[in-house]
C-alpha positions as CSV (number, residue, x, y, z in Angstrom):
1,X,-0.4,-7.6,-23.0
2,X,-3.6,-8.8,-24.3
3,X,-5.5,-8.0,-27.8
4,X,-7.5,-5.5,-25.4
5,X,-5.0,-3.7,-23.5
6,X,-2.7,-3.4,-26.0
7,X,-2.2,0.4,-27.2
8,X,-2.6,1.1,-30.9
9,X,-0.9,4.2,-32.6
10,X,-3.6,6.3,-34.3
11,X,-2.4,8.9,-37.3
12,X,-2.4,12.0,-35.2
13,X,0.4,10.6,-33.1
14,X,2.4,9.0,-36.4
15,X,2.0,12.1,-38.4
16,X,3.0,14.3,-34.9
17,X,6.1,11.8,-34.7
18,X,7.2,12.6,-38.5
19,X,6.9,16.2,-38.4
20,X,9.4,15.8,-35.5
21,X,12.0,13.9,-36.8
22,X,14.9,14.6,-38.5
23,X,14.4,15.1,-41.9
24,X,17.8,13.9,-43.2
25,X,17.9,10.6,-41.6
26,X,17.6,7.5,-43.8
27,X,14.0,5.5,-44.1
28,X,15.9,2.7,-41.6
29,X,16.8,5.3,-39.6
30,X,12.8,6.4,-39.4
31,X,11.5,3.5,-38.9
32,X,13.3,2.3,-36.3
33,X,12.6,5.7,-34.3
34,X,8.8,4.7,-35.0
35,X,9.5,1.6,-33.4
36,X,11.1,2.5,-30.5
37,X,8.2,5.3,-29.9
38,X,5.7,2.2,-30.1
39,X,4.0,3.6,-33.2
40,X,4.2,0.3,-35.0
41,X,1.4,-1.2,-32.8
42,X,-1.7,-0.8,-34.9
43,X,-5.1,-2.2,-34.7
44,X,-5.3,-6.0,-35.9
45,X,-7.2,-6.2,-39.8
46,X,-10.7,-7.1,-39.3
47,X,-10.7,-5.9,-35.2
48,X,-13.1,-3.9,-36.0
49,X,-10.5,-0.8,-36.5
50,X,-9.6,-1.9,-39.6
51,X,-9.9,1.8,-41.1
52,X,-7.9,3.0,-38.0
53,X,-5.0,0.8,-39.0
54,X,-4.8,2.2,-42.8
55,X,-5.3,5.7,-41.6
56,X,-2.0,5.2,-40.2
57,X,-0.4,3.4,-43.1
58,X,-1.8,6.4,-45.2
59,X,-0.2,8.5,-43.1
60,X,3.4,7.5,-43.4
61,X,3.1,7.4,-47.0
62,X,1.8,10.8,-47.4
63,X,5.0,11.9,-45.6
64,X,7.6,9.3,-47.8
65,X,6.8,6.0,-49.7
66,X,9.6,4.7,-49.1
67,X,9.4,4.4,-45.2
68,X,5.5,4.0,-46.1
69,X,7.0,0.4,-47.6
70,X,9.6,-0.8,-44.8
71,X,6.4,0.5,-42.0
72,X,3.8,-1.7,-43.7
73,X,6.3,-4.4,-44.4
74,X,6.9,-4.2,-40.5
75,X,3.6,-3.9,-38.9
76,X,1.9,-6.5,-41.5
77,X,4.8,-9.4,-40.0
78,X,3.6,-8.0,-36.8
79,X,-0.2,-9.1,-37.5
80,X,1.2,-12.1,-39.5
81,X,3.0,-13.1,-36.0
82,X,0.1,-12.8,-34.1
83,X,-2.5,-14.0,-36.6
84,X,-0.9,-17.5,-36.7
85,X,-0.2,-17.3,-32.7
86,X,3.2,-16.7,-32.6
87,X,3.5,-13.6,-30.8
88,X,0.8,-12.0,-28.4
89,X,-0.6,-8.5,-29.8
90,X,0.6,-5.4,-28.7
91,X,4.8,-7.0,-28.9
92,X,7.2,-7.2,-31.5
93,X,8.9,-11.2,-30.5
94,X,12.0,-9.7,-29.8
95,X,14.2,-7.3,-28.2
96,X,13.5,-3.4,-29.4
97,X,14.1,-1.6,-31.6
98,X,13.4,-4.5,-34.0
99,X,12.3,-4.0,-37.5
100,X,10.4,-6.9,-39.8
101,X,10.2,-7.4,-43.5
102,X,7.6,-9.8,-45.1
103,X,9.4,-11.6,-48.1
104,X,6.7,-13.5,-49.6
105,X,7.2,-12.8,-54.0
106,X,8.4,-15.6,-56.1
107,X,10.5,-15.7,-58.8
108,X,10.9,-18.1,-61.5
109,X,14.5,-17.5,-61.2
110,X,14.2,-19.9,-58.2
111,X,12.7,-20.4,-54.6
112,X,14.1,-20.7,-51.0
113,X,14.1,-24.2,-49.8
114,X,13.6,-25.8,-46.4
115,X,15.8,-28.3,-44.7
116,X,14.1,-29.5,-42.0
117,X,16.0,-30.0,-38.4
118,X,15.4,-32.8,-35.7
119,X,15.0,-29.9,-33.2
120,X,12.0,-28.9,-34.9
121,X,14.1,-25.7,-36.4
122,X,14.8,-25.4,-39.9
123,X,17.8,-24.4,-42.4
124,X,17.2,-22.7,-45.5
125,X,18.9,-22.7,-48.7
126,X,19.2,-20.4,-51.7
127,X,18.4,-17.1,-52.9
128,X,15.0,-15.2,-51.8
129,X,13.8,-12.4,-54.9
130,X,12.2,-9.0,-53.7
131,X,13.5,-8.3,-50.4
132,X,12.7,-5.1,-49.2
133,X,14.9,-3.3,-46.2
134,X,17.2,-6.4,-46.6
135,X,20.2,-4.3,-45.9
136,X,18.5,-2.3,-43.1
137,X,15.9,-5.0,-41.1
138,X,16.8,-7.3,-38.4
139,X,14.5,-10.2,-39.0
140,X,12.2,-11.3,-41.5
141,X,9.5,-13.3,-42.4
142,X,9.7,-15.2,-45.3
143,X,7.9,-18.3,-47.9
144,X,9.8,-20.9,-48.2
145,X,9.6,-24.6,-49.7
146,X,10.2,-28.4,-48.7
147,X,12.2,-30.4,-51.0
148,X,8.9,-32.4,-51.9
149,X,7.7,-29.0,-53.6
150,X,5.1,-28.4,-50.7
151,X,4.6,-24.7,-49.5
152,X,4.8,-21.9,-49.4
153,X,5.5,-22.3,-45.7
154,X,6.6,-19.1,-44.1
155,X,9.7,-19.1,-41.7
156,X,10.8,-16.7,-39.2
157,X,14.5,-16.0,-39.7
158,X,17.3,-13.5,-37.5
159,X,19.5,-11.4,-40.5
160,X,22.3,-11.2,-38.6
161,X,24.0,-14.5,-39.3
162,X,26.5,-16.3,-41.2
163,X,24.1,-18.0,-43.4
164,X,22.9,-15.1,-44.5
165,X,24.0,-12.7,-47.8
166,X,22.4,-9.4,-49.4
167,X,23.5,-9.1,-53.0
168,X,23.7,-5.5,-52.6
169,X,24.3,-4.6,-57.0
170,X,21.0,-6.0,-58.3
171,X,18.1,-2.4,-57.0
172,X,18.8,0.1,-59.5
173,X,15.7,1.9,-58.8
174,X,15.0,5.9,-58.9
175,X,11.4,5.6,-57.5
176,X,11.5,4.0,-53.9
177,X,15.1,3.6,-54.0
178,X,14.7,3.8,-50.3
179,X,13.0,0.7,-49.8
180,X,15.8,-1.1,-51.2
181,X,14.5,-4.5,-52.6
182,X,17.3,-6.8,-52.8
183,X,18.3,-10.1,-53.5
184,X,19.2,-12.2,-50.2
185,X,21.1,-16.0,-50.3
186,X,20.6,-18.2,-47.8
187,X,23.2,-20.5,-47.2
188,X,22.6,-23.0,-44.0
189,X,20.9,-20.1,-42.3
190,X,18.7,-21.3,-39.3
191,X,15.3,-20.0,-39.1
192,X,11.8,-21.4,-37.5
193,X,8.5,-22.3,-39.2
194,X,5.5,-20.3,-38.8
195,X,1.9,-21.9,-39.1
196,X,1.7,-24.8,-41.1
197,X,2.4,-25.1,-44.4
198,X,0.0,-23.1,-46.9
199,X,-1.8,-21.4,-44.1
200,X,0.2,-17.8,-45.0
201,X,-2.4,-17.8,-47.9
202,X,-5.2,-19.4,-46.8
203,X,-6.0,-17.2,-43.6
204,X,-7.8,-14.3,-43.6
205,X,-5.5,-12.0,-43.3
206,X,-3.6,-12.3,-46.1
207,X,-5.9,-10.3,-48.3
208,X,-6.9,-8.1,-45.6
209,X,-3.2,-7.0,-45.7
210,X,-3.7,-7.1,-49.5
211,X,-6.2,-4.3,-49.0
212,X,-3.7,-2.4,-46.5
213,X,-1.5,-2.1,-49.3
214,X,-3.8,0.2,-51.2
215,X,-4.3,2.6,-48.2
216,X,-0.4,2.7,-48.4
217,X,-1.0,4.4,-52.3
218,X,-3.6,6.5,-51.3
219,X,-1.6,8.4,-49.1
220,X,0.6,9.1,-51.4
221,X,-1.6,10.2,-53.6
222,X,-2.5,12.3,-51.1
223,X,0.5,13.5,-50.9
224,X,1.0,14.8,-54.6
225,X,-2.6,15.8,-54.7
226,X,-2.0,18.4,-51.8
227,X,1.0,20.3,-53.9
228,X,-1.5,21.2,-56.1
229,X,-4.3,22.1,-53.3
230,X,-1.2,24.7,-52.5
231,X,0.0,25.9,-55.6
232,X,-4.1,26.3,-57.0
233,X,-4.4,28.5,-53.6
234,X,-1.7,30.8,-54.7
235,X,-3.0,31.7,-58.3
236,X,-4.5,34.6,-59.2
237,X,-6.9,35.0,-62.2
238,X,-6.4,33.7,-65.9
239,X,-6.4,30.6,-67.5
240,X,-3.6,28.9,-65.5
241,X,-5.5,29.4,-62.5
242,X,-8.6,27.7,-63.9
243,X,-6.7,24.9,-65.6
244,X,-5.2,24.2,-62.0
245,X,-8.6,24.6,-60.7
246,X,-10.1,22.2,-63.4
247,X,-7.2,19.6,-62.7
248,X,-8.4,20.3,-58.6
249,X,-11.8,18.8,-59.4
250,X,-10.4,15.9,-61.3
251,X,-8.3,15.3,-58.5
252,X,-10.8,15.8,-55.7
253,X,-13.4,13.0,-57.6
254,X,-10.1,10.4,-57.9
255,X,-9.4,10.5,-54.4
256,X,-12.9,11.1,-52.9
257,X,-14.2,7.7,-54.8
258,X,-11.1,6.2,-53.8
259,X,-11.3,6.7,-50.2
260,X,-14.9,6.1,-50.0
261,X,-14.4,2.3,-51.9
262,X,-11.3,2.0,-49.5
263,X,-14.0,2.6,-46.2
264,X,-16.1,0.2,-47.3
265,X,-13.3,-2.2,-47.9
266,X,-12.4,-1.3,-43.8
267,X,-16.6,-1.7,-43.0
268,X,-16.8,-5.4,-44.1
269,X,-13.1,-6.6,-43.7
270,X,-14.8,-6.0,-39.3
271,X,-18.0,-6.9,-40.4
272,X,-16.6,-10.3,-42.0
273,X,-13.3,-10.8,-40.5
274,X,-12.9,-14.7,-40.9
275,X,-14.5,-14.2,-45.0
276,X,-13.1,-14.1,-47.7
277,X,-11.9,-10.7,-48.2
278,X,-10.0,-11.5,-52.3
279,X,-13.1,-9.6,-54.1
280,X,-12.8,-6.8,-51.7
281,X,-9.0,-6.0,-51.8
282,X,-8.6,-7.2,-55.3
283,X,-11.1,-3.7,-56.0
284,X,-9.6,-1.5,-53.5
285,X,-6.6,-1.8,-55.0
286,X,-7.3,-1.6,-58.5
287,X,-9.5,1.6,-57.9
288,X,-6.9,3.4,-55.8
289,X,-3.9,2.3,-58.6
290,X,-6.3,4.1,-60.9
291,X,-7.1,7.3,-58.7
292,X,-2.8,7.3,-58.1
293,X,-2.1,7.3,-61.5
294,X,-4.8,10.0,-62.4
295,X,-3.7,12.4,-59.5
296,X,-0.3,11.9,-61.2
297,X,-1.1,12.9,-64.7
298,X,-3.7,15.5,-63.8
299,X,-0.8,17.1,-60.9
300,X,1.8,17.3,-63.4
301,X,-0.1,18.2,-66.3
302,X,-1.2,21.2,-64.2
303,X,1.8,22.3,-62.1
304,X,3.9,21.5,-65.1
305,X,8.0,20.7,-64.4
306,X,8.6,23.4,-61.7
307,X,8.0,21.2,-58.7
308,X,9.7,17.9,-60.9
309,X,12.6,19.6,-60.8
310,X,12.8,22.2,-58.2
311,X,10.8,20.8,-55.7
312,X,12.7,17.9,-53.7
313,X,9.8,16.2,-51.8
314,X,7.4,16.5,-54.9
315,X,10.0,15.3,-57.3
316,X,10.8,12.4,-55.3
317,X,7.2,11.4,-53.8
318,X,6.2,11.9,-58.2
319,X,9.0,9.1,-58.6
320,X,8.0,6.7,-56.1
321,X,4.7,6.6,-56.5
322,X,4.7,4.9,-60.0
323,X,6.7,2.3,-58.9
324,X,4.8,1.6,-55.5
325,X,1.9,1.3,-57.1
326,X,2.9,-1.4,-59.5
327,X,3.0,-3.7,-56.3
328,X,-0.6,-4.1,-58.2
329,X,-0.9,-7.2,-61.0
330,X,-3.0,-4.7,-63.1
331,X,-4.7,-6.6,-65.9
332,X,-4.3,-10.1,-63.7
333,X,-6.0,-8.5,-60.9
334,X,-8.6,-6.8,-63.1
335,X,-9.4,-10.8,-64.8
336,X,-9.4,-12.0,-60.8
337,X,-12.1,-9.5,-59.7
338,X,-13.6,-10.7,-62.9
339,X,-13.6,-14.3,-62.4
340,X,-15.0,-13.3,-58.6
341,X,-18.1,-10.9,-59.6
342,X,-19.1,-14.2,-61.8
343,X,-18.6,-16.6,-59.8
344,X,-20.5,-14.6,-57.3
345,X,-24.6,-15.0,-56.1
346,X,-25.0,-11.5,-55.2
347,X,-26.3,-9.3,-57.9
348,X,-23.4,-6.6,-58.5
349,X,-23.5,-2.6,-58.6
350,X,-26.5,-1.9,-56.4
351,X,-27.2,1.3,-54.9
């Protein structure tokens, strides 16, 4: 199947296929069913349906963060794969239903090392920090470096060998404690190389998928936000019902400038697909964390602790989102964009 052949999922069909499914299954459970349905095929970042692509991503997350995490995590190995040429678009490189995570944080509590194999394969070695869906996925992509200290390189790796351990005692999470992001040891486990070494964060893609991230938050903004469209529809008169109309507005600019900075991130990602994309994502993100974190305050602050408490979906969506959303750097990203509008020739903040 070629890049133009290949069938991409659009939101009506994801958000049709989670209305469907069972509502007490795990997040695993979920995204596997996606899988197998062929709803992880999205449009490639920078294809020219880049919006397309996080329409999607918003979508899950609007219906659970959670499996909004482990489906991103998936379909960005997917691009990743096919980016760097080692999978052809519109396939998954291995037998369905087969779910990816993308393990690419690093800790100062240590790094994965590479022990290079005359086959060309390669064994890895110690403990990998920050692994979503370790306990649920079946292969992973993950940074790893030589003995020399050069990397990251990213390896391809099957979960379901010896040489591989989750430390299931170290995610004590409330907020997305779904997405499950453990500690994994690697012990001799045989995995493959991917790309050469440094290319995971110098191609383009990398922070195209940065920016993916971001559509990921806004959906569950989204998500809260439309709890109090409902409840603001079933007030009456009084000052309740124009507090909650007043926190409606606030709401309504948050996410309308957020999805409008979040299009234009889409518009040149496919109008500059080979660019640099770093100033872009770096402000997509930080302007959706900020829209998240006000739809937050003003929903609660209006609804009060009814739906915290009361409401299962709300109450768990209002947990998860916090934590999702510090995915961000904050004030390191904010000094990045920073560095990048300075550094810059164009003249910022036109009309």
């Amino acid at each position: 199947m070629n890049a133009a052949s290949a069938a991409t999922a659009s939101a009506a069909q994801v958000r049709v296929a989670l209305q469907e499914a069972d509502p007490t299954q795990p997040v695993a459970a979920s995204l596997q069913r996606l899988v197998r349905l062929g709803l992880d095929r999205l449009p490639m970042p920078g294809s020219g349906a880049t919006r397309e692509r996080w329409q999607v991503l918003a979508a899950v997350a609007e219906f659970d963060l959670s499996l909004a995490k482990l489906y991103e995590g998936h379909t960005d190995a997917l691009a990743i794969l096919t980016e760097l040429g080692a999978l052809s678009p519109g396939t998954n490189g291995v037998a369905q239903p087969a779910t990816w995570c993308v393990w690419a944080a690093e800790s100062p509590q240590g790094r994965t090392l590479i022990e290079p194999q005359a086959d060309g394969s390669v064994r890895l070695h110690g403990a990998k920090f920050w692994c979503s869906g370790a306990d649920t996925a079946s292969h992973a992509l993950l940074t790893a470096w030589y003995p020399d200290k050069r990397g990251p390189q990213l390896v391809r790796i099957a979960l379901d060998q010896p040489g591989v351990t989750v430390v299931a005692d170290g995610w004590h999470a409330v907020g997305m404690a779904a997405s499950t992001s453990l500690t994994v040891q690697f012990d001799d486990a045989i995995g493959s190389t991917v790309g050469d070494c440094g290319q995971y964060l110098a191609r383009p893609g990398f922070w195209q998928g940065g920016a993916g991230i971001a559509a990921c938050w806004l959906g569950g903004a989204r998500g809260i936000a439309l709890a109090l469209f409902s409840s603001s529809q079933l007030r009456g008169e009084g000052l309740r019902a124009q507090l909650g109309l007043s926190a409606l507005g606030k709401v309504d600019m948050a996410l309308e400038a957020a999805g409008a900075t979040l299009r234009e991130a889409a518009r040149w990602i496919d109008a500059h697909p080979r660019d640099d994309a770093s100033e872009v994502a770096l402000r997509a993100r930080l302007v959706i964390e900020e829209a998240a974190r006000r739809v937050l305050d003003e929903a609660g602050r209006a609804l009060g602790a009814t739906p915290f408490c009361r409401d299962r979906s709300f109450a768990r969506a209002a947990a998860d989102l916090p934590v999702f959303i510090r995915q961000s750097h904050a004030e390191r990203d904010c000094i990045a964009l920073g560095e990048r509008l300075l550094s810059s020739e164009a003249s910022p903040w036109m009309l």
